[in-house]
C-alpha positions in Angstrom: -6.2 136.7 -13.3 -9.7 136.0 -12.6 -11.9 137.6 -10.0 -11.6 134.7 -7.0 -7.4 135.4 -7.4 -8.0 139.2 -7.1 -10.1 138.9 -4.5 -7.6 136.5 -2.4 -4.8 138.7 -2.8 -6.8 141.4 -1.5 -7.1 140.5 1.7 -4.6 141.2 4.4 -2.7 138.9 5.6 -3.1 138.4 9.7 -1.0 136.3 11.2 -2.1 133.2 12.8 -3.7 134.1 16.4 -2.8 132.2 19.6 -5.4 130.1 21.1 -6.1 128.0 24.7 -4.5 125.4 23.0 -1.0 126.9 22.1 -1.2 129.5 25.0 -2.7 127.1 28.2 -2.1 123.8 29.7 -4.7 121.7 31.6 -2.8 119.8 34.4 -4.4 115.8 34.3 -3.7 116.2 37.7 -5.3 119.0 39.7 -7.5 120.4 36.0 -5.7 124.2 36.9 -5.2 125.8 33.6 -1.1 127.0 33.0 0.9 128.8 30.9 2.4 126.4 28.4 5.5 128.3 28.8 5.5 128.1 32.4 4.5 124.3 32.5 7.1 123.5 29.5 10.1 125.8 31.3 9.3 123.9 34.8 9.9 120.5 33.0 6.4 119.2 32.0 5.4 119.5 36.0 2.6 121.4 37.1 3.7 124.1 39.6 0.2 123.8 41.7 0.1 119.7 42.3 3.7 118.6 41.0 1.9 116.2 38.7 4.6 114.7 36.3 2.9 115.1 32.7 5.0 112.6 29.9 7.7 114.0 27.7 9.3 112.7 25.3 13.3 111.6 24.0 14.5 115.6 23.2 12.9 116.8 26.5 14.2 114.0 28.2 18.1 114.6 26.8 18.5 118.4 26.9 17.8 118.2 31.0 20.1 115.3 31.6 22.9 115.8 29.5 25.9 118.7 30.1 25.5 121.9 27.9 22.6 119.7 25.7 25.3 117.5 24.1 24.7 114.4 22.9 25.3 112.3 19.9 21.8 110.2 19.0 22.6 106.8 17.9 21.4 105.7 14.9 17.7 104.3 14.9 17.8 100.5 14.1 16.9 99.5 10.5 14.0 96.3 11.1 11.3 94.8 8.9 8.0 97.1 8.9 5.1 95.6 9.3 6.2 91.8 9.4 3.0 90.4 9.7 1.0 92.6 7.5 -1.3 93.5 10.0 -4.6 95.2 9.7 -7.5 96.5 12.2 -9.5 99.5 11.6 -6.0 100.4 9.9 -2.9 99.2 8.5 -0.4 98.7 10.6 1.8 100.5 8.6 -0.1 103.4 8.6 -0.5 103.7 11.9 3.7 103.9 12.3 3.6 106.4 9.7 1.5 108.6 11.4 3.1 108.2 14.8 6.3 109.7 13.1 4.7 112.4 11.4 3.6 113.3 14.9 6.5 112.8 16.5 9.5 113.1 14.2 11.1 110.3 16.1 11.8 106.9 13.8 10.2 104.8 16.8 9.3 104.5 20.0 12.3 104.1 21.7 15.8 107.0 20.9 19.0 106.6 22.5 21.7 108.9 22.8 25.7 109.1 23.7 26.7 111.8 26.3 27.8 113.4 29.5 26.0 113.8 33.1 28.9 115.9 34.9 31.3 114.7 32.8 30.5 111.0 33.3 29.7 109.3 30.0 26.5 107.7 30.2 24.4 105.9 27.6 20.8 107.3 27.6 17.3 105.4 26.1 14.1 106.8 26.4 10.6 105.4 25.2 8.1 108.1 24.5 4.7 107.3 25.2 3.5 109.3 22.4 4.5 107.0 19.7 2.0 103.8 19.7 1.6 104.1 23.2 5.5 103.3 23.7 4.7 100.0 22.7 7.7 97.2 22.6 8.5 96.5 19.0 11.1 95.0 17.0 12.4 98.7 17.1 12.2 99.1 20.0 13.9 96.0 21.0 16.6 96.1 18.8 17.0 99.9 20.0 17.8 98.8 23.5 19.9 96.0 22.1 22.0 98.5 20.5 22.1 101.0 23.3 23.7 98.4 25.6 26.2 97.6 22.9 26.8 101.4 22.5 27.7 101.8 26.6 29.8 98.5 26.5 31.9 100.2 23.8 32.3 103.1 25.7 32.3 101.4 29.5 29.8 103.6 30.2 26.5 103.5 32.8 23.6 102.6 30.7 20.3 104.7 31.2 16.5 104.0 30.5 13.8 105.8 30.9 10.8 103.8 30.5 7.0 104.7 29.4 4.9 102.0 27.6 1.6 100.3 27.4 3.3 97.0 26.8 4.3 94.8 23.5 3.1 95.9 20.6 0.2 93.4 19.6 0.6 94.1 16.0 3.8 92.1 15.4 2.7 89.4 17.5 5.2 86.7 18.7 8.3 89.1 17.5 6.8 91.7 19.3 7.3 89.2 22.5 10.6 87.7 21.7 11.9 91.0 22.6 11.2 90.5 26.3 14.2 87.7 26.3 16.2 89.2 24.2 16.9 92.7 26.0 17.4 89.8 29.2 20.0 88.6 27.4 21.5 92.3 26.7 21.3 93.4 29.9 23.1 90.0 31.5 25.8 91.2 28.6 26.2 94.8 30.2 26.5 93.1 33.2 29.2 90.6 32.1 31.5 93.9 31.4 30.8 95.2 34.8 28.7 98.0 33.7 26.0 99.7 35.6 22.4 99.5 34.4 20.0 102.0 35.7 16.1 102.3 35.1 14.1 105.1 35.5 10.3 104.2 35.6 7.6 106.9 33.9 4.4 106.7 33.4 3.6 104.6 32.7 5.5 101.4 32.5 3.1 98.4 32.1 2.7 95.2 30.3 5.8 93.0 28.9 8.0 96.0 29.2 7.8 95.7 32.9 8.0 92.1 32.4 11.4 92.9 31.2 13.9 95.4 31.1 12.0 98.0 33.2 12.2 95.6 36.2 15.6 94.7 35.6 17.7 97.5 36.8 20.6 97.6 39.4 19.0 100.7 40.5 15.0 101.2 40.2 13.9 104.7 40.3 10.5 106.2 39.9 9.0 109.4 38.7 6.1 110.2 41.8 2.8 109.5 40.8 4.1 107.2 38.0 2.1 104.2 37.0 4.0 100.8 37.1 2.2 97.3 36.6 2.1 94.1 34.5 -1.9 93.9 34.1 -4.6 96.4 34.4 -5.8 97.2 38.2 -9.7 95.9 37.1 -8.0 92.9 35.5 -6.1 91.9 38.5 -9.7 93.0 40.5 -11.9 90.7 38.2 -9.4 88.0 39.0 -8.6 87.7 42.8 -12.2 89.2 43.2 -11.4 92.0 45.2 -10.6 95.5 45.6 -7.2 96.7 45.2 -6.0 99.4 47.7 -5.9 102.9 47.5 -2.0 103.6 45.1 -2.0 100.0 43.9 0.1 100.4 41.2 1.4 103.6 41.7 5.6 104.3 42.2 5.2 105.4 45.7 2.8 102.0 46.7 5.9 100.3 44.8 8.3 101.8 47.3 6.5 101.2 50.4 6.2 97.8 49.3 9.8 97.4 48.2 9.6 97.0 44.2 11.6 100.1 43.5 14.9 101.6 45.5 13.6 105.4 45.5 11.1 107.9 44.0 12.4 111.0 42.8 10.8 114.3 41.3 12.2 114.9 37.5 13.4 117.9 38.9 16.6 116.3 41.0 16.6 113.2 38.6 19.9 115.2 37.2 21.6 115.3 40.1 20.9 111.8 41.4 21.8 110.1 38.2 25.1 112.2 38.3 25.5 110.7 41.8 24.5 106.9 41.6 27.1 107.1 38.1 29.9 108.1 40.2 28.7 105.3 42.4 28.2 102.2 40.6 31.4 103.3 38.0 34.0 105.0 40.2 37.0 104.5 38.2 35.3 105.9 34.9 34.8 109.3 36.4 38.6 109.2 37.9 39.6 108.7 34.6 
């Protein structure tokens, strides 16, 4: 054993302290500092401004779902990197650290449960994986998802959050924008339900898509929703866009979007518009 060993063993071990970052939250929306605890036990929603931060698929599932039950379907099995793309860095890099990061497969996870004892078929994008960007993943996800709630003649449930189409698989990246058209007309063809809850934020080709698509369009407040960027629209018309362009609650005055609702009674409305739209699935 030399000297730098005996030294090292020497010392005492102290446990890891906690820090700002593992103890306090800074709210994007009013910049108070939280608890983490507090802000993570209240949903991800400050408790001073009710700004709705983003969380992601296992957040999503245990405040939906009855007693935190669900069965995850099984992520879709695609080509990685199709186009061996490259920026600053591989493509295929870049997906494996999103799910080091995340621990999620993509950046879209669907699961099989019960709201109040309705079956319902639940997808959620997370935003922190590539931006929620539409893949072949994530289109083949969704695909399977509606197949999933026809088996079951059950509601089908997204919850959306993305930048757009993911621009490093190019063309296949786009053809996923008809094809989830195509699933959804299918879900409708067996007289299921299909219900879209918009997050922020929902932008590019997914709201050229599925997000818009929804027999019932609900928003989280404050949620950006939009096909291009506001000072891409404002370069083009060559004006100034008005104060909320873009955001759920302009949607709703404006008559994009049936209701905004804070994540806190998202449970309870869901339960509701499920015993709605498929009546005789509940009586059963």
């Amino acid at each position: 054993m030399n000297w730098v060993t005996r030294v090292r063993n020497a010392i005492p071990f102290i446990a890891k302290r906690e820090t700002a970052e593992t103890l306090w939250h800074k709210c994007k929306g009013c910049q108070a500092m939280i608890f983490l605890k507090e802000f993570e036990e209240n949903q991800s929603v400050c408790p001073k401004c009710d700004h709705h931060g983003r969380i992601g698929p296992a957040e999503r599932f245990a405040a939906l779902f009855d007693d935190d039950s669900y069965d995850v379907l099984k992520p879709p099995v695609v080509g990685e990197d199709p186009l061996k793309f490259k920026d600053t860095k591989k493509y295929i890099d870049r997906i494996k650290a999103a799910r080091l990061a995340t621990g999620e497969q993509d950046a879209m996870m669907s699961a099989l449960g019960k709201v109040d004892g309705q079956d319902v078929v639940v997808s959620v994008q997370d935003f922190a994986f590539m931006g929620g960007s539409m893949g072949m993943a994530v289109g083949e996800a969704f695909i399977d998802a509606v197949k999933a709630a026809i088996r079951a003649k059950c509601p089908y449930i997204i919850f959306t959050a993305a930048g757009g189409a993911r621009m490093q698989e190019g063309i296949l990246s786009l053809m996923q924008m008809p094809r989830s058209t195509v699933a959804i007309q299918m879900l409708h063809d067996a007289g299921l339900p299909y219900i879209v809850v918009l997050t922020d934020p929902t932008t590019g080709g997914v709201t050229a898509s599925y997000a818009m698509l929804g027999d019932v369009q609900i928003a989280e407040p404050g949620a950006l929703i939009g096909f291009a960027g506001q000072r891409v629209i404002e370069q083009t018309i060559r004006e100034k866009l008005p104060e909320g362009f873009q955001r759920a609650e302009y949607l709703l005055e404006h008559g994009m979007i049936d209701m905004v609702t804070h994540r806190h009674d998202l449970r309870g409305v869901l339960s509701q518009l499920v015993g709605y739209l498929a009546p005789e699935k509940k009586a059963a």
